[in-house]
N, C-alpha and C positions, 0 to 999 in steps of 0.2 A: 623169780619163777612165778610167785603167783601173780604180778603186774602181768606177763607173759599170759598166763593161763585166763586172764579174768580180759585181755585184750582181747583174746578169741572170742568173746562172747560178748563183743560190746561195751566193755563195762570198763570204764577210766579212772584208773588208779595214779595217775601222774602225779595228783597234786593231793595223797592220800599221803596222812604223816600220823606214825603208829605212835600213843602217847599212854602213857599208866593212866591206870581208871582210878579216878581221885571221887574222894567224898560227895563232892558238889556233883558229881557226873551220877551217881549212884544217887542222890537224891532226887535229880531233877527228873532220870529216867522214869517209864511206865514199863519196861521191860529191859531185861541184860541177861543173853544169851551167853552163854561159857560154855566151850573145849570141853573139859575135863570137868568131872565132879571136886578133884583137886579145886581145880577153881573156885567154884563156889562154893566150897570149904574157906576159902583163902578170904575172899568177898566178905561170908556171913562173919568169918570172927573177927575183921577189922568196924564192920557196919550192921551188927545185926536186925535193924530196922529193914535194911533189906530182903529180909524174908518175905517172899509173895512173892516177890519182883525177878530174882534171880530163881534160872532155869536152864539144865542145860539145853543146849542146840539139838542134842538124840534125846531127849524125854519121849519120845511119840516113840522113838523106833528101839529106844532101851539102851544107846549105844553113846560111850565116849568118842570126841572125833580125835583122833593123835594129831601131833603137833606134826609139820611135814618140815622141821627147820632143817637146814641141812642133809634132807634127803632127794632122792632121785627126782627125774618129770615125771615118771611114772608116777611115782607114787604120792607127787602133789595131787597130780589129775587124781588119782582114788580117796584123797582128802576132799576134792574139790567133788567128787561124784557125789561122796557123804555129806557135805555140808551142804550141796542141793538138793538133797532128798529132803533131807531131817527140816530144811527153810518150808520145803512143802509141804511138809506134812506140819509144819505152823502153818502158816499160811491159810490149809484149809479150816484151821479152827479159830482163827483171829480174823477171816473178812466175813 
């Protein structure tokens, strides 16, 4: 579904392959946005160097984005609304 949803928009996920965020991934980044505060719960107590660097995706807008696995198209498309807000409102403070 989200290959689907992210095709409408241009954007080529074909050759995009979902992998666990491993240590060396989390050190070499300058940023790592997470879903869920879950998450970066989960991040800070395997790596806690990582503090600074993890953030969630709704920090500007105050909001967790839910996971759309196994739910409807609608309700990817309203994951997918959320996670294009919240990228813009990064966006406007990181260029």
């Amino acid at each position: 579904m989200a290959i689907k949803l992210l095709e409408e928009r241009d954007i080529d996920l074909g050759k995009h392959k979902a992998r666990q965020l491993t240590t060396t991934m989390i050190h070499q980044a300058d940023l790592i946005l997470a879903m869920e505060q879950s998450h970066i719960s989960h991040i800070l107590s395997g790596v806690p160097v990582a503090r600074g660097k993890v953030h969630a995706i709704g920090k500007w807008t105050g909001r967790d984005i839910p996971d759309p696995y196994r739910k409807s198209e609608e309700y990817f498309r309203q994951v997918l609304q959320l996670i294009e807000e919240d990228i813009d409102a990064w966006l406007k403070r990181i260029i």
